[in-house]
TIRO-996018 format. One line per 8 residues: number of its first residue (from 1); for each residue z, y, x negated of C-alpha. Coordinates in nm, 3 decimals. Layout:
<rs>
NUM	Z/Y/X  ...
</rs>
This chain:
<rs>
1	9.839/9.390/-8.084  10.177/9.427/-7.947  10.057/9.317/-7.607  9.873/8.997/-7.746  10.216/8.911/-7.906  10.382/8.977/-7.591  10.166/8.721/-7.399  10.153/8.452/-7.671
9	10.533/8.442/-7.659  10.517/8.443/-7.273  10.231/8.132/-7.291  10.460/7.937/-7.576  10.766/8.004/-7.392  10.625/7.887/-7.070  10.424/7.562/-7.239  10.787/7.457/-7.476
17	11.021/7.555/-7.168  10.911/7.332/-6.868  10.892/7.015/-7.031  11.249/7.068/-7.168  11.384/7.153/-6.834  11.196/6.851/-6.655  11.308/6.594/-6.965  11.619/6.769/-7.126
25	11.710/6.462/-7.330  11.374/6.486/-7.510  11.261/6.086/-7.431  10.987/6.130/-7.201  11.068/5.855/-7.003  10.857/5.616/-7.220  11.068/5.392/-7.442  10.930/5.578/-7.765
33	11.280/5.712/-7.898  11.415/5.330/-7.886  11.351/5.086/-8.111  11.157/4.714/-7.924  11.458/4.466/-7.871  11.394/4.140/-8.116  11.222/4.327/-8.369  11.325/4.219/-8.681
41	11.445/4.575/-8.923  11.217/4.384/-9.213  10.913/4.380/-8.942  10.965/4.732/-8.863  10.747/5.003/-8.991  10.846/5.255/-9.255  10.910/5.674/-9.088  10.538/5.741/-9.307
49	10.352/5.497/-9.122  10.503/5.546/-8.816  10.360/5.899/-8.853  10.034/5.820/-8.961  10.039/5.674/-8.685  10.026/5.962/-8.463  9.817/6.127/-8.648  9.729/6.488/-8.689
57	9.735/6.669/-8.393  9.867/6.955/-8.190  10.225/6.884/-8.291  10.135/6.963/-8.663  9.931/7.248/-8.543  10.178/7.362/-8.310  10.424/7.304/-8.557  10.217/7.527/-8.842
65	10.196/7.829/-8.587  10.531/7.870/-8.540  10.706/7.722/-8.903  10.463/7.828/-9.101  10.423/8.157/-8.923  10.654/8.258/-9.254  10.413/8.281/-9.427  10.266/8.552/-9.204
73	10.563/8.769/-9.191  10.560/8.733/-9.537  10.217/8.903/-9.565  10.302/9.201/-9.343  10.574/9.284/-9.499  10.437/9.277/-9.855  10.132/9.463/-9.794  10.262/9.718/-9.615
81	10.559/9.784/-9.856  10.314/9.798/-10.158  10.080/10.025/-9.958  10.347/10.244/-9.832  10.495/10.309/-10.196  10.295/10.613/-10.301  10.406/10.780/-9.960  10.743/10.729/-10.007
89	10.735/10.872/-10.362  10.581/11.153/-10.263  10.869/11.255/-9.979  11.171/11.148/-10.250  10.940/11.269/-10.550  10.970/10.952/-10.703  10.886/10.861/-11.068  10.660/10.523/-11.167
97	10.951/10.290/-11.281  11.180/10.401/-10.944  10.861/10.314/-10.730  10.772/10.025/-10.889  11.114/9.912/-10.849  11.133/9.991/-10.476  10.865/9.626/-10.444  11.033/9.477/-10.718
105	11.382/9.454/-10.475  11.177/9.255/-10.248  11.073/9.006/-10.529  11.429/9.019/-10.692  11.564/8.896/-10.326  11.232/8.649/-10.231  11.396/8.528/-10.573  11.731/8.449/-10.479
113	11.605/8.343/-10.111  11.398/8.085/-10.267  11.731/7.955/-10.498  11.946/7.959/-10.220  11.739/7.750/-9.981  11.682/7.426/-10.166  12.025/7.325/-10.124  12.077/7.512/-9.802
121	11.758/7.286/-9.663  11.845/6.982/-9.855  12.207/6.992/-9.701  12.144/7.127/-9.343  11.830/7.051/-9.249  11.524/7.204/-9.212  11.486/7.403/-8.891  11.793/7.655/-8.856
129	11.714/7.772/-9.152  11.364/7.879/-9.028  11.501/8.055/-8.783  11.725/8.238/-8.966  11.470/8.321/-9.219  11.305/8.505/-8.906  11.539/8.651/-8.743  11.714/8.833/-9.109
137	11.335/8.941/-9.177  11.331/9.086/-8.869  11.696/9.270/-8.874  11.677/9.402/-9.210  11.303/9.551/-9.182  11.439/9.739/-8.906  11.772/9.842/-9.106  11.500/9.964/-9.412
145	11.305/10.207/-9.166  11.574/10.413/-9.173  11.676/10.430/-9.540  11.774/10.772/-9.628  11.727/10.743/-10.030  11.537/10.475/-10.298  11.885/10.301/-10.344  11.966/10.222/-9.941
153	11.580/10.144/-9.959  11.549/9.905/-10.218  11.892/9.727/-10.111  11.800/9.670/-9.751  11.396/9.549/-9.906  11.602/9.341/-10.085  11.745/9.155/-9.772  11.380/9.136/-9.623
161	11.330/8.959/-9.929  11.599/8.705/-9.937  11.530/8.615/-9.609  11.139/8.556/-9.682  11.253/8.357/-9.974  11.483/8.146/-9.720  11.144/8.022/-9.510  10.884/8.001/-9.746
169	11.007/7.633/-9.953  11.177/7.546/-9.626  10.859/7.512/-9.419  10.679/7.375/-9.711  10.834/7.082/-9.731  10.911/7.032/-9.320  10.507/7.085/-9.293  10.439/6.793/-9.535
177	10.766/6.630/-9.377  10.546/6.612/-9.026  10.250/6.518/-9.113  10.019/6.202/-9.193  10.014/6.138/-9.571  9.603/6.217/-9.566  9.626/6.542/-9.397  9.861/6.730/-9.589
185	9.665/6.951/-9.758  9.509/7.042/-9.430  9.863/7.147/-9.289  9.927/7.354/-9.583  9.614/7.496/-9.581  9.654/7.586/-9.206  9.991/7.785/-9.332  9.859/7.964/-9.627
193	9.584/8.101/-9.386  9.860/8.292/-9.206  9.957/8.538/-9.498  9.614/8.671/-9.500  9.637/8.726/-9.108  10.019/8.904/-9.162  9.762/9.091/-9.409  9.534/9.184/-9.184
201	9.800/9.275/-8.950  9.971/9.506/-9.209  9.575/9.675/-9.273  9.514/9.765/-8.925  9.843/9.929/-8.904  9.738/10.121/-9.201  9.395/10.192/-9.076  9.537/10.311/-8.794
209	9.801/10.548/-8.953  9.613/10.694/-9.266  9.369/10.550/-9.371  9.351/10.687/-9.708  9.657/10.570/-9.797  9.799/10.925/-9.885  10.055/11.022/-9.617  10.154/10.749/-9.398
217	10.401/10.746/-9.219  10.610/10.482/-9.342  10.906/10.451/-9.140  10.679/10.344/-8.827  10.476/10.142/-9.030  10.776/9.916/-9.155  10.958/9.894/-8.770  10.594/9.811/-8.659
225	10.580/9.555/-8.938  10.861/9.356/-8.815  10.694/9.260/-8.456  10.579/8.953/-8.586  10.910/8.795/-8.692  11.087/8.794/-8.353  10.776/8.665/-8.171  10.769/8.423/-8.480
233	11.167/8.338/-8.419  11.150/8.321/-8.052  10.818/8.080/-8.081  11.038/7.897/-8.354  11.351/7.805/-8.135  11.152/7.718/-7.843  10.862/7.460/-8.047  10.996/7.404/-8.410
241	11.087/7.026/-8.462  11.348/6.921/-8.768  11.222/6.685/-9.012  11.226/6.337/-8.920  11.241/6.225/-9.284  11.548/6.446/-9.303  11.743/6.318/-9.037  11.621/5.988/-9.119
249	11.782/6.020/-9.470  12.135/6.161/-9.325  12.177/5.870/-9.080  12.059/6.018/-8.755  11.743/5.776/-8.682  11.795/5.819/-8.286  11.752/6.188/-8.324  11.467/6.123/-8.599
257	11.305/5.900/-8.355  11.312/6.144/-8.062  11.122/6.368/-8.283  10.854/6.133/-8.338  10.820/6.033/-7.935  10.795/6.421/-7.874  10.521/6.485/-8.156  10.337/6.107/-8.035
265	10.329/6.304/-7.671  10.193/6.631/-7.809  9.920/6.433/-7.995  9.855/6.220/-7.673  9.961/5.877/-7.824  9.965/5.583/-7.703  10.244/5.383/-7.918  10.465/5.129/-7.783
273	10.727/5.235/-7.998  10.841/5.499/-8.266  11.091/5.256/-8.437  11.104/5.256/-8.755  11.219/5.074/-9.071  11.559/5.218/-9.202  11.532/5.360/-9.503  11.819/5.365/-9.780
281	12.008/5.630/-9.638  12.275/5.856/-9.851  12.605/5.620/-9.930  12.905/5.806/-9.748  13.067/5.944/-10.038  12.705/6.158/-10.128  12.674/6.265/-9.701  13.062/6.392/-9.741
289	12.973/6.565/-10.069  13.064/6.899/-10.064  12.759/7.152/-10.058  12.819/7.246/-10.447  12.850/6.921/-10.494  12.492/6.847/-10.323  12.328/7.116/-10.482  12.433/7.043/-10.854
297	12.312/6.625/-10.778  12.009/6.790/-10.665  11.975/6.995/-10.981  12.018/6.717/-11.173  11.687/6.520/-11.012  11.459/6.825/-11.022  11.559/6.865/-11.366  11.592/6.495/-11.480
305	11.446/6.316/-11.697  11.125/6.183/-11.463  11.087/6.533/-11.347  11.207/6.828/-11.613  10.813/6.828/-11.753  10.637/6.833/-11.466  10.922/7.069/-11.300  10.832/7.295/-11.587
313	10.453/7.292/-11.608  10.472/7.352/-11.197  10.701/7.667/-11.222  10.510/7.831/-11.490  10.178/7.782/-11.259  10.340/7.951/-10.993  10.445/8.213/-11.231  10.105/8.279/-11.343
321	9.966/8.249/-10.971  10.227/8.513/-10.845  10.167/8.741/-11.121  9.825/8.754/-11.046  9.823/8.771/-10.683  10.139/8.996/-10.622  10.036/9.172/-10.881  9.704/9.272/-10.775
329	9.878/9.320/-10.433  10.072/9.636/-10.557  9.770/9.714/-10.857  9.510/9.726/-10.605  9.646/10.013/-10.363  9.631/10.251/-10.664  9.333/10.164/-10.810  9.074/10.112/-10.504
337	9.137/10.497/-10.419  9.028/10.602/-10.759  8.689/10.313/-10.758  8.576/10.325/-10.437  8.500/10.671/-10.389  8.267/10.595/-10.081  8.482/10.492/-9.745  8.870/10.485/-9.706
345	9.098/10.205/-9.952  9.255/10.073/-9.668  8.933/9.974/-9.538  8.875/9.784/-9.855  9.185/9.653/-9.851  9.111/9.488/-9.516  8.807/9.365/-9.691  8.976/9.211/-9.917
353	9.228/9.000/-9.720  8.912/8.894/-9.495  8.764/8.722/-9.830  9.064/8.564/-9.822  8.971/8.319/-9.546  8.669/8.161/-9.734  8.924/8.112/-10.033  9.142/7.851/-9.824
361	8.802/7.719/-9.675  8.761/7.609/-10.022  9.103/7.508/-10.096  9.111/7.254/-9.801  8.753/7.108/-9.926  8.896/7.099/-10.279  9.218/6.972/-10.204  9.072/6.708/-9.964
369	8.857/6.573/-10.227  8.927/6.641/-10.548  9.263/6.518/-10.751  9.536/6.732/-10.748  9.548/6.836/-11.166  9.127/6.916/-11.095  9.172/7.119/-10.829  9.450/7.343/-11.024
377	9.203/7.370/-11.304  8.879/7.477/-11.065  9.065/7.744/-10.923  9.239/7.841/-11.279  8.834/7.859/-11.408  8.736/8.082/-11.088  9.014/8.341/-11.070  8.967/8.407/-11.456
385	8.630/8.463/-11.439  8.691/8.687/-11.146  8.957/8.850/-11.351  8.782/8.925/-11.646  8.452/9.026/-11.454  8.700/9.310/-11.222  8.886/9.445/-11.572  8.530/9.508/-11.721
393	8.385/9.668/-11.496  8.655/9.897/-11.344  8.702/10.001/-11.693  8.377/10.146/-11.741  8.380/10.468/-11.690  7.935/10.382/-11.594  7.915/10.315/-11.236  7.542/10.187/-11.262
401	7.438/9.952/-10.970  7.518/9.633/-11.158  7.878/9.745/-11.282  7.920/9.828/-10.917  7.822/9.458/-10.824  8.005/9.306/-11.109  8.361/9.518/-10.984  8.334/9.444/-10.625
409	8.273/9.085/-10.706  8.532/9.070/-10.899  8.727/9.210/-10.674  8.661/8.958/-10.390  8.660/8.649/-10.577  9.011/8.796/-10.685  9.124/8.802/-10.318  8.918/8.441/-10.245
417	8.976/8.218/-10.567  9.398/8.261/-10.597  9.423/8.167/-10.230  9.284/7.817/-10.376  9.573/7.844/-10.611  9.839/7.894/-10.360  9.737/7.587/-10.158  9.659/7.312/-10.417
425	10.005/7.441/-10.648  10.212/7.469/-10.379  10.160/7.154/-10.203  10.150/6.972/-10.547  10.503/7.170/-10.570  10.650/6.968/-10.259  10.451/6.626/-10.297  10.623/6.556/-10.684
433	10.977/6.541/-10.519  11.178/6.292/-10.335  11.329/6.410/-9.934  11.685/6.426/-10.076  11.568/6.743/-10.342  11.253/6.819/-10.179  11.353/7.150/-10.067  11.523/7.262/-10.404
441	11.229/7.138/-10.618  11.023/7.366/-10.416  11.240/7.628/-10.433  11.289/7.625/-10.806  10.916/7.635/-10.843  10.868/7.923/-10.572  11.129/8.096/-10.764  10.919/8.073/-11.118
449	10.656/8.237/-10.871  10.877/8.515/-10.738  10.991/8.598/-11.036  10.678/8.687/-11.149  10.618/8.887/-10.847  10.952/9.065/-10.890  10.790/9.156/-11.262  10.441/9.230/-11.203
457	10.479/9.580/-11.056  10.705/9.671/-11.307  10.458/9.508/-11.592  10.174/9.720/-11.405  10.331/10.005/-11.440  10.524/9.966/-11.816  10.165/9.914/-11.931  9.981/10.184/-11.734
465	10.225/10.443/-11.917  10.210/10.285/-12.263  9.822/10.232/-12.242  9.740/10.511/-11.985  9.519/10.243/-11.865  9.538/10.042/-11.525  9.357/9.765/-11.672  9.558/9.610/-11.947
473	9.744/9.456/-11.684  9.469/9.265/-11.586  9.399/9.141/-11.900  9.733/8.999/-11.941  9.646/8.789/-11.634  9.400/8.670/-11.761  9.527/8.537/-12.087  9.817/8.392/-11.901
481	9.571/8.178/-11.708  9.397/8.052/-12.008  9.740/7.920/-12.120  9.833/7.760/-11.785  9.481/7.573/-11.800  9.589/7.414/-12.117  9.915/7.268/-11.944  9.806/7.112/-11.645
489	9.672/6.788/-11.861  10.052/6.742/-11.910  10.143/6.697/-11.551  10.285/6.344/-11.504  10.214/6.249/-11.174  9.858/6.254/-10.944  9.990/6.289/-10.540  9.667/6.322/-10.347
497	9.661/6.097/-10.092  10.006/5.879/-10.160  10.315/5.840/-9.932  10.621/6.111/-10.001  10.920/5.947/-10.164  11.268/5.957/-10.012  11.507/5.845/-10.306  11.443/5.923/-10.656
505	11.437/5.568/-10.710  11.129/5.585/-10.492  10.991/5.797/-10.766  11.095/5.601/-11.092  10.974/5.291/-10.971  10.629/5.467/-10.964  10.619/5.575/-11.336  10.579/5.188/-11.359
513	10.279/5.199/-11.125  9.945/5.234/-11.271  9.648/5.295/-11.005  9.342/5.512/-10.973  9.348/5.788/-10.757  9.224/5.836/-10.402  9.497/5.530/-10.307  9.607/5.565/-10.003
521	9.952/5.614/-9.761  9.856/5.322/-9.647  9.794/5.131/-9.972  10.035/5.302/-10.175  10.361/5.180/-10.261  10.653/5.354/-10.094  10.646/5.556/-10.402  10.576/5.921/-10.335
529	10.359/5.988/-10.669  10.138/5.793/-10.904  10.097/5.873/-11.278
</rs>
C-alpha cells in the first residue's frame, strides 16, 4: 500500500507539475482567462453557467481525489482509533468511561474544527485551508503514536480531530463550488465514497496486525494511519483549485476566471471564452471587515430569519445520522467479537465497510432522481428498519439460522443505508446556503453531527453499564430516527437540480418563487433554492 501511494504521488506530481512549468501563469495560451472585447457585462454569462458549461469532467474528478480525499483520512483515522481502544485499555488498564473518552477527544475536536472553519473558509478561501486540514492530520497522528498516558493521548486525538473538522465543510462546499448545478450530487457522492476506502485502509492494517482485535499494536497502527494525509496534502498543493464562486464574490474575477480556463482544459473544452457576468460582489466596508466581524454577519444569515428552521431541522439530521453511524463505528468493534464467533471481527469489519459501496451506489441514484426531502426520508425508513432488525436479533441470546440472517442483515444494511444519509443530508447541508456563509452553514450543521459523534461512545457505554446491555443503545437510534422522519416535512426549501445562490438576497427572492421540482440550473432563477 505504501508503494501504490508512493507512485500515485509520483504520477500526480508529474501530470500537475509539467504543465505549470511549461504555462506558469496558468492561461494556456488560449484567450479563456480574458473576457471577448465588446461584450456587453449584461450579455455576459453568469460564473454557474459558465460552468455548466464545462461540464463534469476530470477537473471535478481530479478535484474530488485530492479535496475530497478528507474524507478518506477521515475514515482511517476513525476506524482505527475506535478499533485500537480495547488495546490501549488493556496496556494503561483503562476503565469504560476513560476509553470511551479517548474517541470522544476526536469528536470534541472534529467539533470545534467544524466551528472554526466556516468563517475561516468564508473569509480566506477555500483551498489553504485544505491543505492545512492535511497536513495538521498528518502532524498530530504522528505526535499521538507516542502518547505516554490517556491524557497526552486524548489531547493530541483531539488535534487529529480539529484538523479533520477543518476539511470536511471546507471541501463540501468547494466540491459543489466546482461543479455543474446537475451533477452535484454525483461529486459528493464521489467524496463520501472515500471514507469507506480510508476504512478499508484502516481494516487491512488491522488484518494485518491482529486480527482479532485483542492486542494490536497500536502505536504502528496510528503512524501507519497517517500515510494517507501527506500523499493527500502533497496531491492537494500540486492539483487543488480555489473556488471560483469565492474569488468571484471577493473581487478577484481574473483569478476566478483562470480557474475556469484551467478546469475547461482538463475537461477538453472547447469555449471561446470563460467570461463571465459580475456578480454583486461584497461592498468594501464588508471585504475590510474584520474576521470577527465576518463571522458574526455570517452567523446572523445561517441563523436568520429565511434560514434558522431549516438550519435547525438540518443540524438535528446530522445529529441523528452521526449518532448512528459513529456510533456503530465504536459499538461495533465490541460487539462483532462476542456475535460472530466463526472468523476474526476485523474481517467483518472489512465486510462491513465493503457494503458500504452499494450504499452510495444508491445514494447517487436517489439523489439524482428523487427530491431532496424524499430522499432524506427513504434512507431515514431503511436504516431504521436495519436498526431495529440488528438490536433484535443480537439480543437474542437463540442463534437459530434465521436470527443469524436477520443480525447480519441488519448489520449490512447498517453499514449500506446511512451512507445514503451522509450524501443526500450533507449536500442538502451546502445547497440551502448562499457563497458568502456557505462554509459556516455547513459547518454549523457538521457540528450538530460531530457532536453527536463526540456523545455516542460515551452514550454506548453510560447505557451498557446502567443496562448491562449493548443493545439499548441501538434502540435509542432508532427512536431518534423516527423523530427526525417527522421533521423533514418542515424543511423550507427543495435544491435538487437549482443554481447555488451567492447573496442572501439571492435566497429571499426565492421564498417568493413558487415552481415544481426537477427545474433546472438552467431554468432556474439565480436563486440557489426553491420552496
Amino acid at each position: 500500500l505504501t508503494h501504490t501511494f508512493g507512485i500515485a504521488t509520483t504520477y500526480l506530481f508529474i501530470s500537475a507539475a509539467a504543465p505549470r512549468w511549461m504555462d506558469p501563469d496558468g492561461a494556456g495560451g488560449h484567450g479563456l482567462g480574458s473576457a471577448q472585447e465588446g461584450n456587453k457585462e449584461g450579455e455576459l454569462p453568469s460564473l454557474s453557467e459558465v460552468i455548466g458549461r464545462i461540464g463534469m469532467g476530470p477537473a471535478q474528478i481530479k478535484a474530488v481525489l485530492v479535496g475530497g480525499g478528507v474524507w478518506l483520512a477521515d475514515g482511517s483515522e476513525l476506524l482505527l482509533i475506535s478499533s485500537v481502544t480495547m488495546s490501549v485499555a488493556d496496556d494503561w488498564h483503562l476503565g469504560g468511561f476513560e476509553r470511551g473518552f479517548v474517541v470522544t477527544a476526536v469528536y470534541m475536536g472534529i467539533l470545534v474544527g467544524n466551528l472554526l472553519s466556516g468563517p475561516l473558509g468564508d473569509y480566506y478561501g477555500r483551498r489553504g485551508l485544505i491543505l492545512l486540514s492535511y497536513a495538521s492530520i498528518f502532524g498530530m497522528s504522528i505526535i499521538s503514536s507516542f502518547a505516554m498516558g490517556v491524557g497526552s493521548l486524548a489531547s493530541s486525538r483531539l488535534l487529529v480531530g480539529v484538523a479533520i473538522g477543518l476539511g470536511q465543510p471546507t471541501w463540501n462546499a468547494l466540491g459543489s463550488e466546482l461543479t455543474p448545478a446537475d451533477w452535484r450530487m454525483a461529486t459528493a457522492t464521489l467524496a463520501q465514497l472515500l471514507f469507506p476506502l480510508g476504512e478499508i485502509y484502516a481494516a487491512l492494517l488491522l488484518m494485518q496486525d491482529d486480527p482479532g482485535l485483542r492486542d494490536a499494536h497500536w502505536r504502528s497502527l496510528l503512524r501507519l494511519g497517517a500515510i494517507p494525509s501527506i500523499v493527500l496534502l502533497l496531491a492537494s498543493y500540486l492539483l487543488l483549485p480555489e473556488s471560483p464562486s469565492f474569488l468571484a464574490l471577493r473581487g478577484r474575477k481574473g483569478d476566478a476566471q483562470a480557474v475556469l480556463a484551467k478546469m475547461s482544459r482538463d475537461n477538453g473544452g472547447t469555449l471561446a471564452s470563460v467570461a463571465f457576468k459580475t456578480p454583486a460582489t461584497k461592498p468594501d466596508e464588508e471585504v475590510q471587515m474584520s474576521y470577527l466581524g465576518t463571522a458574526r454577519a455570517q452567523m446572523d444569515i445561517v441563523f436568520g430569519k429565511h434560514l434558522l428552521g431549516s438550519t435547525i431541522v438540518v443540524m438535528y439530521s446530522c445529529f441523528v445520522l452521526n449518532l448512528a453511524y459513529f456510533g456503530s463505528l465504536f459499538a461495533f468493534p465490541q460487539v462483532l467479537p462476542l456475535i460472530f464467533e466463526q472468523g476474526s471481527a476485523a474481517s467483518a469489519l472489512l465486510v462491513g465497510a465493503l457494503w458500504e459501496f452499494p450504499g452510495f451506489a444508491l445514494a447517487f441514484f436517489i439523489g439524482m432522481h428523487v427530491p431532496r426531502k424524499l430522499a432524506m426520508k427513504i434512507y431515514l425508513v431503511l436504516s431504521l428498519v436495519s436498526f431495529v432488525m440488528f438490536a433484535t436479533a443480537a439480543g437474542n441470546p437463540q442463534r437459530t439460522y434465521f436470527m443469524e440472517a436477520v443480525l447480519r442483515v441488519g448489520y449490512y444494511g447498517i453499514k449500506c443505508f446511512l451512507n445514503i444519509g451522509f450524501v443526500i443530508v450533507y449536500q442538502y447541508s451546502v445547497e440551502i446556503y448562499p457563497t458568502e456563509a456557505r462554509i459556516t452553514g455547513t459547518a454549523v450543521n457538521l457540528a450538530g453531527g460531530r457532536l453527536a459523534g463526540m456523545l455516542a461512545p460515551l452514550l454506548f457505554e453510560g447505557l451498557r453499564e446502567v443496562t448491562h446491555s449493548k443493545m439499548p443503545f441501538f434502540w435509542t437510534i432508532a427512536g431518534a430516527m423516527v423523530l427526525n422522519f417527522g421533521l423533514v416535512d418542515s424543511l423550507r426549501y427543495e435544491t435538487a437540480g437549482v443554481t447555488l445562490p451567492d447573496r442572501t438576497e439571492d435566497l429571499a427572492f426565492t421564498t417568493a418563487v413558487t415552481s415544481s421540482y426537477g427545474s433546472t440550473a438552467g431554468s432556474a432563477s439565480t436563486a440557489g433554492a426553491q420552496p
